[in-house]
mmCIF file as gemmi writes it, N, C-alpha and C atoms, coordinates in Angstrom:
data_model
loop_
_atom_site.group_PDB
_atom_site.id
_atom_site.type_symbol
_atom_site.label_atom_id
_atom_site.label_alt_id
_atom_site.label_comp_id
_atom_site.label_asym_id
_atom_site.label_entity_id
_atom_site.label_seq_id
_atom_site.pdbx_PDB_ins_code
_atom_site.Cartn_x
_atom_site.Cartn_y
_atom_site.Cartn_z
_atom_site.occupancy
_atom_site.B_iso_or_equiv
_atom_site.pdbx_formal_charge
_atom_site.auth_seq_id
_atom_site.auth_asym_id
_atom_site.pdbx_PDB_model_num
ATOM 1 N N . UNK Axp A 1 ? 0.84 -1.161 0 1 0 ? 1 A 1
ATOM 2 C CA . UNK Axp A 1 ? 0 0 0 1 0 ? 1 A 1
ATOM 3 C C . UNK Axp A 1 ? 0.894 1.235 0 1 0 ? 1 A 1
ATOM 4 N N . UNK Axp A 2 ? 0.344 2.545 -1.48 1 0 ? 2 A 1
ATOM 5 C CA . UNK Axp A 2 ? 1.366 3.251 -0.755 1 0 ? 2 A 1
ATOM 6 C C . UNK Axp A 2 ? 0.588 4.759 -0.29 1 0 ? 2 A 1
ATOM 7 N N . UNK Axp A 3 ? 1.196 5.702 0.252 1 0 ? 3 A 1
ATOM 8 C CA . UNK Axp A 3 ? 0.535 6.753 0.752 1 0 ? 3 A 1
ATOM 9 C C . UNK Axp A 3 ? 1.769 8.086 0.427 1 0 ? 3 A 1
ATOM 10 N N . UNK Axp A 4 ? 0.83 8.988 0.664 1 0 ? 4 A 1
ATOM 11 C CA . UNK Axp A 4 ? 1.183 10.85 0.47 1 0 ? 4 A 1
ATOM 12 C C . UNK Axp A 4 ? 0.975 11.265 1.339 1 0 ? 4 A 1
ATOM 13 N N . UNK Axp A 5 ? 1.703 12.107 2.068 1 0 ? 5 A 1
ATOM 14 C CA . UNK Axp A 5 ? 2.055 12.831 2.674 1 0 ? 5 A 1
ATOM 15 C C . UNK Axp A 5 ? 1.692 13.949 2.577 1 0 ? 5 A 1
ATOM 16 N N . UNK Axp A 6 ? 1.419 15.568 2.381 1 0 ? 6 A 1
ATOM 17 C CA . UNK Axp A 6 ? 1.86 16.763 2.604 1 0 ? 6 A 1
ATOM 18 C C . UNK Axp A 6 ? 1.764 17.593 3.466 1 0 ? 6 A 1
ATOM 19 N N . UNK Axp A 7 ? 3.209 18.148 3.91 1 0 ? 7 A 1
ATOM 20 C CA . UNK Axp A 7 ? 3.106 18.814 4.81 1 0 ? 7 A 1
ATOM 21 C C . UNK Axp A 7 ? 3.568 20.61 4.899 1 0 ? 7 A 1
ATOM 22 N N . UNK Axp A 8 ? 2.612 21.002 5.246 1 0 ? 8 A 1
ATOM 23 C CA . UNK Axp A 8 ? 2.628 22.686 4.931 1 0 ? 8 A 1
ATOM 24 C C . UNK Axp A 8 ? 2.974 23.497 6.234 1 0 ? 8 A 1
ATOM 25 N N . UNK Axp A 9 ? 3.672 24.68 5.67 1 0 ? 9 A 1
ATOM 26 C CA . UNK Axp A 9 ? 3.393 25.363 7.531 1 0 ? 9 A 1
ATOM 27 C C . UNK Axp A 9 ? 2.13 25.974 7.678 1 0 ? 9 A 1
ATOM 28 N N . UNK Axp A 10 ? 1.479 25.902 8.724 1 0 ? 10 A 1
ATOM 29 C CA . UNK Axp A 10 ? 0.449 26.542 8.725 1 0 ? 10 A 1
ATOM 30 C C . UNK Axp A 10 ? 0.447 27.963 8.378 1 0 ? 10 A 1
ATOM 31 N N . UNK Axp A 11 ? -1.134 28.051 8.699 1 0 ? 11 A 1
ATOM 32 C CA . UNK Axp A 11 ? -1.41 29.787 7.649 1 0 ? 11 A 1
ATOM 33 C C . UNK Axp A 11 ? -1.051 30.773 8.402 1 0 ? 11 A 1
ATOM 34 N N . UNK Axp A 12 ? -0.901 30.432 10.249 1 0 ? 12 A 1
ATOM 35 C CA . UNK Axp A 12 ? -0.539 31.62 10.721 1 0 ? 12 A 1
ATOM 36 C C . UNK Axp A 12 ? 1.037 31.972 10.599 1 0 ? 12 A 1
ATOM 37 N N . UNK Axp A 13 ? 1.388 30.948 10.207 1 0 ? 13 A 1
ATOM 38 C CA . UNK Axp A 13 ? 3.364 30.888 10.224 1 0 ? 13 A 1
ATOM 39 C C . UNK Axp A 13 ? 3.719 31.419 8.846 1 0 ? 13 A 1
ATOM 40 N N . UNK Axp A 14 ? 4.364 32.572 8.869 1 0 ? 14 A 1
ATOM 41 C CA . UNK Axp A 14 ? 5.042 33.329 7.564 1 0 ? 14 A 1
ATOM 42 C C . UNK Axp A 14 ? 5.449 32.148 7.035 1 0 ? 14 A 1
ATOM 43 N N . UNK Axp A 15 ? 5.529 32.267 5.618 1 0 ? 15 A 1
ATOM 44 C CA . UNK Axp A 15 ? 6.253 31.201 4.473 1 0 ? 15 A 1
ATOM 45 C C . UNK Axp A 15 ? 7.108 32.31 3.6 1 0 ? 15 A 1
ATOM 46 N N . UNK Axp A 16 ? 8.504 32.488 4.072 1 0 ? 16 A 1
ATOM 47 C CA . UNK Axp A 16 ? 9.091 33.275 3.211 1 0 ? 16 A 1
ATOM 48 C C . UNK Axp A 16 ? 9.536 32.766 1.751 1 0 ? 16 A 1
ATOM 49 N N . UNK Axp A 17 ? 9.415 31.566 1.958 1 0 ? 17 A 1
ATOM 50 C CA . UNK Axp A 17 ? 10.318 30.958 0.267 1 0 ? 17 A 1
ATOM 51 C C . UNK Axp A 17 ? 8.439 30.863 -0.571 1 0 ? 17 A 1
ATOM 52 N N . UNK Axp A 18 ? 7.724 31.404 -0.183 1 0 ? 18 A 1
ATOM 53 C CA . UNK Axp A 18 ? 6.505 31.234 -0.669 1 0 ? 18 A 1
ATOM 54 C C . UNK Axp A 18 ? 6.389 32.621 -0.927 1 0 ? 18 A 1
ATOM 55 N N . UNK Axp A 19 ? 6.524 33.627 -0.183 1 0 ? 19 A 1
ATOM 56 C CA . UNK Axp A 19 ? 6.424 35.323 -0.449 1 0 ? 19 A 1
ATOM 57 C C . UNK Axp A 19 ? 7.725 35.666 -1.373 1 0 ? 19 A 1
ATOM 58 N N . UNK Axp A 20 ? 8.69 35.275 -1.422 1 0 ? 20 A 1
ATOM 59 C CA . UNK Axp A 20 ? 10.005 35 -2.721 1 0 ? 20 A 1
ATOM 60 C C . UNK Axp A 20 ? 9.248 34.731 -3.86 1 0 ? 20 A 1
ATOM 61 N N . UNK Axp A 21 ? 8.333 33.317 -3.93 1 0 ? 21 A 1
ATOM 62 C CA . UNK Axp A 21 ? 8.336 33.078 -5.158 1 0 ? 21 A 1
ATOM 63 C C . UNK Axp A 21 ? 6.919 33.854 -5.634 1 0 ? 21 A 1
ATOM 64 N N . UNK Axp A 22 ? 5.878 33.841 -4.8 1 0 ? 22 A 1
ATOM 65 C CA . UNK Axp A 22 ? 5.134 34.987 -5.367 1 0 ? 22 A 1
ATOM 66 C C . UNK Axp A 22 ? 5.597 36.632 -6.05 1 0 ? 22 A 1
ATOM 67 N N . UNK Axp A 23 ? 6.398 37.071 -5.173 1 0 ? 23 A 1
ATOM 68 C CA . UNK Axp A 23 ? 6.995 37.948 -5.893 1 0 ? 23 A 1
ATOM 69 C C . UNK Axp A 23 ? 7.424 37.824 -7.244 1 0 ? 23 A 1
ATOM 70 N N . UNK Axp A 24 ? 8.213 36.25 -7.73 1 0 ? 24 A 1
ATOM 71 C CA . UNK Axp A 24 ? 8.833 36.451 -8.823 1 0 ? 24 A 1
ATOM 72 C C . UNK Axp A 24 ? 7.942 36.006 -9.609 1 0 ? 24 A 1
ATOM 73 N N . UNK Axp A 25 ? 6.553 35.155 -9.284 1 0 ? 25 A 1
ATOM 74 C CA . UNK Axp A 25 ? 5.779 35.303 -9.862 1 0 ? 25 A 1
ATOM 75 C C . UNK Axp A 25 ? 4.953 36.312 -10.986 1 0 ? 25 A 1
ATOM 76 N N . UNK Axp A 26 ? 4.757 37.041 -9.822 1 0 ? 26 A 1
ATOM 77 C CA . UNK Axp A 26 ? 4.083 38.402 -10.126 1 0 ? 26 A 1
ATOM 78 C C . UNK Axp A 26 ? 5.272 39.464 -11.537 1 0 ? 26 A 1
ATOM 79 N N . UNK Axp A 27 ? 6.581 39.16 -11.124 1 0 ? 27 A 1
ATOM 80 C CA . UNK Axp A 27 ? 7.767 39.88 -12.008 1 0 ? 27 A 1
ATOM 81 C C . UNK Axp A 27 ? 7.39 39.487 -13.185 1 0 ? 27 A 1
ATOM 82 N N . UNK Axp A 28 ? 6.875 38.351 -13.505 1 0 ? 28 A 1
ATOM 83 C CA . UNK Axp A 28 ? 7.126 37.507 -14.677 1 0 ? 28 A 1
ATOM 84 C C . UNK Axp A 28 ? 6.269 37.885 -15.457 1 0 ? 28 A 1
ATOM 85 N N . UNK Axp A 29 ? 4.903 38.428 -14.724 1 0 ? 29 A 1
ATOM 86 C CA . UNK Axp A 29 ? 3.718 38.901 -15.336 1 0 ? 29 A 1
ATOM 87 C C . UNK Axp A 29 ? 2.766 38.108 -14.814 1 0 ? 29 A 1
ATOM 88 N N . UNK Axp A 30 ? 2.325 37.048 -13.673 1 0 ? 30 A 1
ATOM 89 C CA . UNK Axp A 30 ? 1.513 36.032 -13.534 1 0 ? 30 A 1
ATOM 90 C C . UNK Axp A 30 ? 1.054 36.876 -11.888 1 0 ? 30 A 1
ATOM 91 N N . UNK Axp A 31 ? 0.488 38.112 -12.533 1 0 ? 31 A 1
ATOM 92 C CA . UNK Axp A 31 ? -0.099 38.886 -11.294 1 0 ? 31 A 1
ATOM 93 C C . UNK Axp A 31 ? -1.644 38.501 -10.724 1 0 ? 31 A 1
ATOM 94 N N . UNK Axp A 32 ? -1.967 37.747 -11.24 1 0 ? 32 A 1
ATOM 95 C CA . UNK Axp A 32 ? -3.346 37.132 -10.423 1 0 ? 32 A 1
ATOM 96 C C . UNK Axp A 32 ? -2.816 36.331 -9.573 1 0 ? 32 A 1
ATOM 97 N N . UNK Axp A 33 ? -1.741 35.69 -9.179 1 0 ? 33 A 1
ATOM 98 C CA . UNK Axp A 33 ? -1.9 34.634 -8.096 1 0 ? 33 A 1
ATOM 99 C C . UNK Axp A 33 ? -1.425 35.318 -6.758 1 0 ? 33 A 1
ATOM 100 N N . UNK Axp A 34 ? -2.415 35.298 -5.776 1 0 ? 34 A 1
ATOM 101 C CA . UNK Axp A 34 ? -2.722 35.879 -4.557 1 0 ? 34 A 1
ATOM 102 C C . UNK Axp A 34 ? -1.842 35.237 -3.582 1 0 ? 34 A 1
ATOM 103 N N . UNK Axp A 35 ? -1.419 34.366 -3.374 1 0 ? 35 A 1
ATOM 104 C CA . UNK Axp A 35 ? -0.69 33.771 -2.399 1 0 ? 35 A 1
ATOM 105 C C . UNK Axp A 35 ? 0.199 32.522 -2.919 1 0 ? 35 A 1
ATOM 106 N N . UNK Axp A 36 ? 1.246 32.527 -1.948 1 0 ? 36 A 1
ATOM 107 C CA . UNK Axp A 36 ? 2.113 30.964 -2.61 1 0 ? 36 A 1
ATOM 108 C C . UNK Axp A 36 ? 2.635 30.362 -1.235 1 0 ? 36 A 1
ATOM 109 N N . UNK Axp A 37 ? 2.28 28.908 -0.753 1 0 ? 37 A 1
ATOM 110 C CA . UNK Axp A 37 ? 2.915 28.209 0.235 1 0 ? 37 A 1
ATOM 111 C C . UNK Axp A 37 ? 3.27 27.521 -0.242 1 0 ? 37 A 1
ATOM 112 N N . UNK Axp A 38 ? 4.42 27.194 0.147 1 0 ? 38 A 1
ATOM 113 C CA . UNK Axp A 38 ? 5.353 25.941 -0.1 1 0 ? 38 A 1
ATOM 114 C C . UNK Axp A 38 ? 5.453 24.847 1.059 1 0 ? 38 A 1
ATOM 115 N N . UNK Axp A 39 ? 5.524 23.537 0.463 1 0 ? 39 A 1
ATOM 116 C CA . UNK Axp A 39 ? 5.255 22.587 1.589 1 0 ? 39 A 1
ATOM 117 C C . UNK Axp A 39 ? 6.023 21.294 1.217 1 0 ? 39 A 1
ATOM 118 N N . UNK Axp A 40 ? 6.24 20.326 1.867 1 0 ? 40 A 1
ATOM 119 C CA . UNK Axp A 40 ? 6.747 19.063 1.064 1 0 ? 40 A 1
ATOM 120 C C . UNK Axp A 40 ? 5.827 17.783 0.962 1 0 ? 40 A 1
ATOM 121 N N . UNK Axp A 41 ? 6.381 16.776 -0.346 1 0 ? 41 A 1
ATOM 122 C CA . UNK Axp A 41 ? 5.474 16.123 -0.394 1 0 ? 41 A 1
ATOM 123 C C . UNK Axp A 41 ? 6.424 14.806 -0.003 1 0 ? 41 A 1
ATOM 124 N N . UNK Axp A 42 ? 5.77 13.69 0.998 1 0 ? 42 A 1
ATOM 125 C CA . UNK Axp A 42 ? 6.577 12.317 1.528 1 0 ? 42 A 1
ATOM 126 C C . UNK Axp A 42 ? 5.729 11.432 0.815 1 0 ? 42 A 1
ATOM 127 N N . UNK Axp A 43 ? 6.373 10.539 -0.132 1 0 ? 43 A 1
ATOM 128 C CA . UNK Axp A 43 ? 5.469 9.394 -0.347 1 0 ? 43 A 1
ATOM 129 C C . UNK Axp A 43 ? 6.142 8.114 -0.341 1 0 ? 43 A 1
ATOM 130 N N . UNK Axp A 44 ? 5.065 7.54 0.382 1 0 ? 44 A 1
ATOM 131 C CA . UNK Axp A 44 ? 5.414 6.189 1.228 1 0 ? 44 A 1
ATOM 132 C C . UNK Axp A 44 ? 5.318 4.733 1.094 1 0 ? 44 A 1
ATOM 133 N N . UNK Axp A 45 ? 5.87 3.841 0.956 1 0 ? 45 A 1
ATOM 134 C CA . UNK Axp A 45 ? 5.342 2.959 0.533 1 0 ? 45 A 1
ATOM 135 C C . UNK Axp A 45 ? 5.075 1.366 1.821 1 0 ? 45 A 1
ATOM 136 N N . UNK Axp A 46 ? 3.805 1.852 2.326 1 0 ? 46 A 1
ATOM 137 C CA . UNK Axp A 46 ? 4.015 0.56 3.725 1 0 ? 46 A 1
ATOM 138 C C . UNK Axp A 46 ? 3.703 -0.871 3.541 1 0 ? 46 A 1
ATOM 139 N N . UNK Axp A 47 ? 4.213 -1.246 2.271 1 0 ? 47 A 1
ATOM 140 C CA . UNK Axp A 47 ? 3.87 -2.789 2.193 1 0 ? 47 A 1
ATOM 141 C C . UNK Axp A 47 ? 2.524 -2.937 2.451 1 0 ? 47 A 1
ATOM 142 N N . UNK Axp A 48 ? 2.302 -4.472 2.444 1 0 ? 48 A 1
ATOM 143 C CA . UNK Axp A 48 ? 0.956 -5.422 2.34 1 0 ? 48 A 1
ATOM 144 C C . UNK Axp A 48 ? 0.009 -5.24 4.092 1 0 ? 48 A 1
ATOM 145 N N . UNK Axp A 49 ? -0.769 -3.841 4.25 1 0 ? 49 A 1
ATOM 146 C CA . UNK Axp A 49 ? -1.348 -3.394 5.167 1 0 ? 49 A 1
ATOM 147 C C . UNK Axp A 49 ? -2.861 -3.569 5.158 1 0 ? 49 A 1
ATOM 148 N N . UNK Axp A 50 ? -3.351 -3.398 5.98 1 0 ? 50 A 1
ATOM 149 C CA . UNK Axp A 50 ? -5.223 -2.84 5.612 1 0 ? 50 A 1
ATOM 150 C C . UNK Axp A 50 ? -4.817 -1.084 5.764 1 0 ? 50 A 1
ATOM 151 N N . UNK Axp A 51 ? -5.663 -0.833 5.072 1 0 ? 51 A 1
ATOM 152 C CA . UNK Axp A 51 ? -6.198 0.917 5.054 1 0 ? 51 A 1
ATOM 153 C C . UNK Axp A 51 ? -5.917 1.267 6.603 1 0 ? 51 A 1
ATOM 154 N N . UNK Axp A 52 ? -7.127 0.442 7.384 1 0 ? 52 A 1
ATOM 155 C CA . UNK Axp A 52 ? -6.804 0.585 9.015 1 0 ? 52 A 1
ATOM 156 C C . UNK Axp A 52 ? -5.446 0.731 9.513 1 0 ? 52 A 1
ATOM 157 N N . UNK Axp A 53 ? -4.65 0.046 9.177 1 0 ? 53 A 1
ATOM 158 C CA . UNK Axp A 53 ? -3.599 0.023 9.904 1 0 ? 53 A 1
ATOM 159 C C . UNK Axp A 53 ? -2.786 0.72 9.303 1 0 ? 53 A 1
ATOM 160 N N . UNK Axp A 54 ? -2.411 1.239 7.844 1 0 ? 54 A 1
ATOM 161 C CA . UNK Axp A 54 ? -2.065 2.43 7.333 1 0 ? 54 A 1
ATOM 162 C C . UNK Axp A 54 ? -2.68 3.595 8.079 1 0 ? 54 A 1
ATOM 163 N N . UNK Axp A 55 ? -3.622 3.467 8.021 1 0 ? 55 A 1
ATOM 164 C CA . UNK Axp A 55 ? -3.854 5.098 8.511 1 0 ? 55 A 1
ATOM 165 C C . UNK Axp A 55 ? -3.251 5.654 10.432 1 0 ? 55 A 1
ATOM 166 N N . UNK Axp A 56 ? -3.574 4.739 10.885 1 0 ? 56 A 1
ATOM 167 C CA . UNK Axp A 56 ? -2.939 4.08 12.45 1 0 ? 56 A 1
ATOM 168 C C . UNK Axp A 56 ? -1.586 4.749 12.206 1 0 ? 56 A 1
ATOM 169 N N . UNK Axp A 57 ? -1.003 4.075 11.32 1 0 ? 57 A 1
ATOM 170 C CA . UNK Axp A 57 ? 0.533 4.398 11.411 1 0 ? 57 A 1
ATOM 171 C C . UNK Axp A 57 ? 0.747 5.956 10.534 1 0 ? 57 A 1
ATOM 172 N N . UNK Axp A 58 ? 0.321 6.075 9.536 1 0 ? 58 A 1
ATOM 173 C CA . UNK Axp A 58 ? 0.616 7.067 8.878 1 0 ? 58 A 1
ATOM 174 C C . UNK Axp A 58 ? 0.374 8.731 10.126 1 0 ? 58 A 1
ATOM 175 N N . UNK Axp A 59 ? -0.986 8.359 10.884 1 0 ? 59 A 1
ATOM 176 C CA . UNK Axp A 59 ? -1.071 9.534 11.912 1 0 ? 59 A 1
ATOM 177 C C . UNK Axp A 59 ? -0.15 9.367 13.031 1 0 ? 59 A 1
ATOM 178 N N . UNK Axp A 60 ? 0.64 8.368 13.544 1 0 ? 60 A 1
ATOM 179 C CA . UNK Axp A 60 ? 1.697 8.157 14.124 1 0 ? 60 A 1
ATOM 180 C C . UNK Axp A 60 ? 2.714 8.887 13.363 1 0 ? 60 A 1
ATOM 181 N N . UNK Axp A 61 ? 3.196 8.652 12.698 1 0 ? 61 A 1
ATOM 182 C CA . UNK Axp A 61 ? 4.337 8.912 11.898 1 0 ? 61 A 1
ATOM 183 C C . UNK Axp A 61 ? 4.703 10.12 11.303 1 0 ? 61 A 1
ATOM 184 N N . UNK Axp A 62 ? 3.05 10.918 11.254 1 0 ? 62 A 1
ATOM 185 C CA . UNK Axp A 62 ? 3.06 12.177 11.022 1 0 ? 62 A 1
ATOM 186 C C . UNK Axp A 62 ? 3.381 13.307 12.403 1 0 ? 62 A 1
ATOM 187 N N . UNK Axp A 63 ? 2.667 12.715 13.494 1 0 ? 63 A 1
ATOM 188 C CA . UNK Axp A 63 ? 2.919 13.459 14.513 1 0 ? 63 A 1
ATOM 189 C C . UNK Axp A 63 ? 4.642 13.645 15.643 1 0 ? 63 A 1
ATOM 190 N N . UNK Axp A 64 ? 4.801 12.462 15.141 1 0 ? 64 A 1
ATOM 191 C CA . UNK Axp A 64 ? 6.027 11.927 15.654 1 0 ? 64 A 1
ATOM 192 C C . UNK Axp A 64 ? 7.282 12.76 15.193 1 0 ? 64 A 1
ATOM 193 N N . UNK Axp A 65 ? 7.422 12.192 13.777 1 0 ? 65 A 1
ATOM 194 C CA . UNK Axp A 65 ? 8.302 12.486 12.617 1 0 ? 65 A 1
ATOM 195 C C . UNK Axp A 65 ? 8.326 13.308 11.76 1 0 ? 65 A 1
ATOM 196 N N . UNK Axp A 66 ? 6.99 13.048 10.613 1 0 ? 66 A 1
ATOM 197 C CA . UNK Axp A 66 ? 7.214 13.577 9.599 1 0 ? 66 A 1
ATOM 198 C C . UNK Axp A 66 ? 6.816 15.161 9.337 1 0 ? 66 A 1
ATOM 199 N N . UNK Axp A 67 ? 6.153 15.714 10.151 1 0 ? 67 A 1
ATOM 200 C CA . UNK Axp A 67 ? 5.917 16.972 10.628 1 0 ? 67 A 1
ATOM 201 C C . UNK Axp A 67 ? 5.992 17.478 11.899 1 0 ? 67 A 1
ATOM 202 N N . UNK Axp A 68 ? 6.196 18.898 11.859 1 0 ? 68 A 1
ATOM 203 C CA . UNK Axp A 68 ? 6.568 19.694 13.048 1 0 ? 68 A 1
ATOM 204 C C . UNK Axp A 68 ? 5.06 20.155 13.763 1 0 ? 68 A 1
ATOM 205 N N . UNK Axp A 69 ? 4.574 19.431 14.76 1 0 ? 69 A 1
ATOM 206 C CA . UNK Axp A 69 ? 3.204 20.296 14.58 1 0 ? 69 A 1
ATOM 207 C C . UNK Axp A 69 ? 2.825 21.558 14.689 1 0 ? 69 A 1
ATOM 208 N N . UNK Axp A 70 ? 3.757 21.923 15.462 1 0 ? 70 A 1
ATOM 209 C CA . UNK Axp A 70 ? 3.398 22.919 16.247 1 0 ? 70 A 1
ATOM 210 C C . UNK Axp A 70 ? 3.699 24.326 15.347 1 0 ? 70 A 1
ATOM 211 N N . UNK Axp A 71 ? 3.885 23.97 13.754 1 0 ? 71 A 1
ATOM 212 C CA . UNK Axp A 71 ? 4.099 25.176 12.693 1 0 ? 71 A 1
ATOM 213 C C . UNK Axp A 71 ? 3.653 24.161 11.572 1 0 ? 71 A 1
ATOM 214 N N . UNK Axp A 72 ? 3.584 23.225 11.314 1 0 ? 72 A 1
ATOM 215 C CA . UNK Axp A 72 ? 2.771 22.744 10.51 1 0 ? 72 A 1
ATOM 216 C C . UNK Axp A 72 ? 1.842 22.055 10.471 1 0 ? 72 A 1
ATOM 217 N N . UNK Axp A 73 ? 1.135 21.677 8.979 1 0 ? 73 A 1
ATOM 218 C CA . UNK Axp A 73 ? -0.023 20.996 9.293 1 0 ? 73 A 1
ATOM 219 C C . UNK Axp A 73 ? 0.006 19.832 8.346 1 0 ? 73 A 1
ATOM 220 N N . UNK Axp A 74 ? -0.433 18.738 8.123 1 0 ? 74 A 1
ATOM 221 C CA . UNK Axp A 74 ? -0.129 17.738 7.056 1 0 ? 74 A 1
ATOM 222 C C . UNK Axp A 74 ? -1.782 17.137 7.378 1 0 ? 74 A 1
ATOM 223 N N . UNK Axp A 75 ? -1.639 16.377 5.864 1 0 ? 75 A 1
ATOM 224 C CA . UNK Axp A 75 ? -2.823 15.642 5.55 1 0 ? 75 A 1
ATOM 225 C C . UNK Axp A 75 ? -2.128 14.396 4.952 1 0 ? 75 A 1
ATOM 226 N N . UNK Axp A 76 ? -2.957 13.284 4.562 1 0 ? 76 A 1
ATOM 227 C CA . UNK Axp A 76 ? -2.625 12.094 3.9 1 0 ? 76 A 1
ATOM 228 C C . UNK Axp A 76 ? -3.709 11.321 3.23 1 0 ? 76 A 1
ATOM 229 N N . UNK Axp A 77 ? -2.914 11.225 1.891 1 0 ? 77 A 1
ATOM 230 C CA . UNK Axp A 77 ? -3.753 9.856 1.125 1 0 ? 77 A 1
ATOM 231 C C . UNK Axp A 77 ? -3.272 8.288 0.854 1 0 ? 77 A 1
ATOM 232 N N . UNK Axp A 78 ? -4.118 7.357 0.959 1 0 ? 78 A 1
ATOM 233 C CA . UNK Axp A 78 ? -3.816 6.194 0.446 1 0 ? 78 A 1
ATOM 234 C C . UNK Axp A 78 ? -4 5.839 -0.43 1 0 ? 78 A 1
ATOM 235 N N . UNK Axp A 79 ? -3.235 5.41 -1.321 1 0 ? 79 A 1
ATOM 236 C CA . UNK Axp A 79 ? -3.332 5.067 -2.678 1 0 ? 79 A 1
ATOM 237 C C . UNK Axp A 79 ? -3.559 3.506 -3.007 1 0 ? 79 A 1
């Protein structure tokens, strides 16, 4: 089974490499886009699981490890 990850900083936490690239956005001429966060994407692959027990572990693994909570926020899919 495999799964996705992404993890963003939250909305109250400045994203400077996100206010960078909006800016150069906007330079380029692509002045409609209102905001830019940047985040990373983990994708996982947990072997021969049930959904149940993927998801068990994947919210383990997120809180633990793979994100910071306390400035970010992550979600997950199973594929």
């Amino acid at each position: 089974m495999k799964a996705k990850v992404y993890v963003t900083l939250k909305k109250s936490i400045a994203d400077p490499q996100g206010t960078a690239i909006k800016g150069a956005l906007h330079k380029s001429g692509y002045n409609n886009v209102e905001d830019v966060r940047i985040g990373k994407l983990i994708e996982l692959d947990l072997g021969e699981i049930t959904k149940e027990a993927a998801e068990e572990q994947l919210k383990v693994m997120c809180e633990k490890l793979l994100a910071n909570t306390v400035i970010e926020s992550y979600q997950y899919e199973i594929i």
